[in-house]
N, C-alpha and C positions, 0 to 999 in steps of 0.2 A: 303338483303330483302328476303320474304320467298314466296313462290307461295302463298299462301295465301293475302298476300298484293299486291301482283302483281296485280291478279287477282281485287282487291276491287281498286285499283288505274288504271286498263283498262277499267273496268265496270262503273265506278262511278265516271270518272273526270270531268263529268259536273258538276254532282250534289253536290261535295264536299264530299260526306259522306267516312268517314273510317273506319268506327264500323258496325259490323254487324247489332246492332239497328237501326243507323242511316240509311245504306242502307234499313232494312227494311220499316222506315217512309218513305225515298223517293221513294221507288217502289211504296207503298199503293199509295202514292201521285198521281206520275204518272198513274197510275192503273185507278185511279177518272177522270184525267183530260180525259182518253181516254174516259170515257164511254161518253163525253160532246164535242170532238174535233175530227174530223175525222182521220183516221193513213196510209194514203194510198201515199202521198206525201211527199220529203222531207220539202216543206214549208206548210206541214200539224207538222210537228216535231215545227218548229219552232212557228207555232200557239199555239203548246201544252204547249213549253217552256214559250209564252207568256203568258197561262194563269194562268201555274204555276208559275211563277214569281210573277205577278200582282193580283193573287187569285180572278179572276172576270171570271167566262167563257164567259163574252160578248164581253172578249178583242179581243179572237182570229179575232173576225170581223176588227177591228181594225188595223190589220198588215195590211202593202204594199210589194210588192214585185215590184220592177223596173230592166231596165237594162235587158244584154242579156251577154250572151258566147258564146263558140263555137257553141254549141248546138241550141240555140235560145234566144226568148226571155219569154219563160214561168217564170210560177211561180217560180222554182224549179232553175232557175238558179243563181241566188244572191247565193244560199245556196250551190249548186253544186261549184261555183268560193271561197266562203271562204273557201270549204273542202280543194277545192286544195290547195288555199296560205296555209291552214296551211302543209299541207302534204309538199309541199316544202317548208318550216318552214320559211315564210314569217314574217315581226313585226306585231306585232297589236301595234297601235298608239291608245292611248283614249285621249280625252279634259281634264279631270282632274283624280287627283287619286283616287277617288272614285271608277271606272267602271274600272281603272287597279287594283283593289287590288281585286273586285269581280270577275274577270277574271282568272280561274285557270291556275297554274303555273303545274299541271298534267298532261298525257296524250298528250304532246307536246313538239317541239322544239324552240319555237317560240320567240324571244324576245319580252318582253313586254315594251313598252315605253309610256311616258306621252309627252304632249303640254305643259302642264303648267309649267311654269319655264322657260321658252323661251321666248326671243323675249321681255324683257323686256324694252330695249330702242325704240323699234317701238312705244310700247303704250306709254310711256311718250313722245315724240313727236307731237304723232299723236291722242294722247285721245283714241282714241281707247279700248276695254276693253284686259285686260290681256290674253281670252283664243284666242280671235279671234291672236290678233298680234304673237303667240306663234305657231300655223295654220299656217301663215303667214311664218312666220320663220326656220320652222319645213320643209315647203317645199321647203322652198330658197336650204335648204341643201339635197333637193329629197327622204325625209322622207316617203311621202305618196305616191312614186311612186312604185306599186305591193303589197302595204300594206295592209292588212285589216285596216281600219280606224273605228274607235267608238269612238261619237256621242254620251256620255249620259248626260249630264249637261247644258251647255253654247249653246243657239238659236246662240251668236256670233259665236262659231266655226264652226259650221254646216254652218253659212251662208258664213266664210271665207272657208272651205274647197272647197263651191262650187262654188266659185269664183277660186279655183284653178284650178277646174278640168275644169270649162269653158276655162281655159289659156293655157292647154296642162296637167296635172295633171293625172295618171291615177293606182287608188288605185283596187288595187283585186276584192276589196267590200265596198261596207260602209253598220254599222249601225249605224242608225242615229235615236234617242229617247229621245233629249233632252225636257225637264222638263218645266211649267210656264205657265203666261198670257198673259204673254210681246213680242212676236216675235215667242216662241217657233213654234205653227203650225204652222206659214208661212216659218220658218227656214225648215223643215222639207219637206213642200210645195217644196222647193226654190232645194233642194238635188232631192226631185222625177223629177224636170223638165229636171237639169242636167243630170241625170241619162236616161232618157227617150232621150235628145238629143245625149248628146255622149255615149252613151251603156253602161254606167258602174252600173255593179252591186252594187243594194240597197237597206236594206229592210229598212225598215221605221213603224211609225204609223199616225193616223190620231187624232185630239182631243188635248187635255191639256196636256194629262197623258202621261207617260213615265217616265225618269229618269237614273239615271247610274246604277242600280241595275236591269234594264230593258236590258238594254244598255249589261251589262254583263252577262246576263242570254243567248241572245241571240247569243250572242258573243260565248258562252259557247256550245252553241248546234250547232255550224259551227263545233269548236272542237271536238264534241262528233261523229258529223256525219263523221269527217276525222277517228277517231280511226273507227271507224266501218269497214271503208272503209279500213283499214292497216290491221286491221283484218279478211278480209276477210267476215264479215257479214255483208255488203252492196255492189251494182256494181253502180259507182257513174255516170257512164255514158247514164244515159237516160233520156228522157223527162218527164216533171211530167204527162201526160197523157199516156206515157208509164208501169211509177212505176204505176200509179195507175191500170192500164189494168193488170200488175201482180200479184197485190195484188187480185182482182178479179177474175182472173183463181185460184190461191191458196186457196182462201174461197169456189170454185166452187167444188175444187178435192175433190173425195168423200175419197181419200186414206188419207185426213185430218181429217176424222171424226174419 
């Protein structure tokens, strides 16, 4: 491999791009969303992610942030606790293969696993739908414990996951952004409560909208913010009212102008 692809594969494994063009579209991109999305937080990154994903800037309203680390329980910690699980190349588990295949396989160590395909004698027993019993199954075997877990399809999974973690269950992170009329917000609803009682990091949205392409976009920029952090062009350890106090002395220094 040449420094040249090196380099376009540290810089640009969220965004996919390989070709110089293509990183050129996705800079412009992002270049837009900032003029529209604040840049001061790390779960300001991930509002950005959201709106580039969902191409709407009224998503970034839309994101939740739950859950605490060491540090606390700001915004900035859902996104701080996935940098880590990837940095120690933790799985990411998604509900279906949709949100694992948009999930890059660049810039990480991480195993990528699916739900679905599991568990398929629970749900014919038990009626149950395919992704939730697969949840179910996934954790019998301590799947989702230290995982990053994503949430972009099935309201069942999201609801079975957080029926795990109320049991003893306890994943890195979740995002959770599944899709629909049917349950979806309250699945989602159902993950923030969890998350709020046992401290586990989770970023979420509010509304209809989401999906696995949501699901994996933000997935994606958990990963981007660990390479940063490997590379030495982020310090992952501070509160988001912290980062954001440094980005404001930095704007402030006149040796920036």
């Amino acid at each position: 491999m040449t420094d040249g692809s090196q380099e376009f594969e540290e810089e640009y494994a969220d965004l996919g791009a390989t070709t110089q063009n293509a990183m050129d579209i996705a800079e412009t991109s992002m270049d837009i969303v900032r003029q529209f999305v604040p840049d001061e937080t790390l779960a300001d990154r991930v509002r950005q992610k959201s709106v580039h994903s969902m191409g709407d800037i009224e998503f970034q309203h839309l994101i939740e942030f739950t859950g605490a680390d060491d540090l606390g329980d700001d915004e900035d910690a859902p996104v701080r606790a996935g940098a880590r699980a990837v940095l120690e190349e933790a799985d990411i588990v998604t509900d279906i293969t949709m949100p694992k295949a948009g999930i890059t396989s660049r810039g990480h160590n991480c195993e990528k696993r699916k739900a679905i395909g599991n568990g398929a004698e629970l749900a014919k027993e038990t009626g149950m739908t395919r992704t939730a019993a697969s949840v179910l199954e996934l954790d019998k075997q301590g799947a989702y414990d230290g995982a990053i877990a994503t949430v972009g399809n099935a309201p069942t999974a999201a609801f079975a996951l957080a029926d795990c973690i109320e049991n003893g269950t306890r994943p890195a992170v979740v995002v959770a952004t599944p899709v629909g009329f049917v349950k979806a917000e309250e699945s989602r609803q159902r993950i923030r409560e969890v998350s709020e009682e046992y401290g586990v990091p989770a970023i979420t949205n509010v509304g209809r909208r989401g999906g696995s392409g949501l699901a994996a976009a933000l997935t994606n920029e958990l990963i981007h913010v660990a390479k940063d952090v490997r590379t030495d062009e982020l310090e992952l350890e501070l509160t988001a009212d912290e980062r954001a106090a440094r980005v404001a002395e930095t704007s402030e220094d006149p040796s920036d102008e």
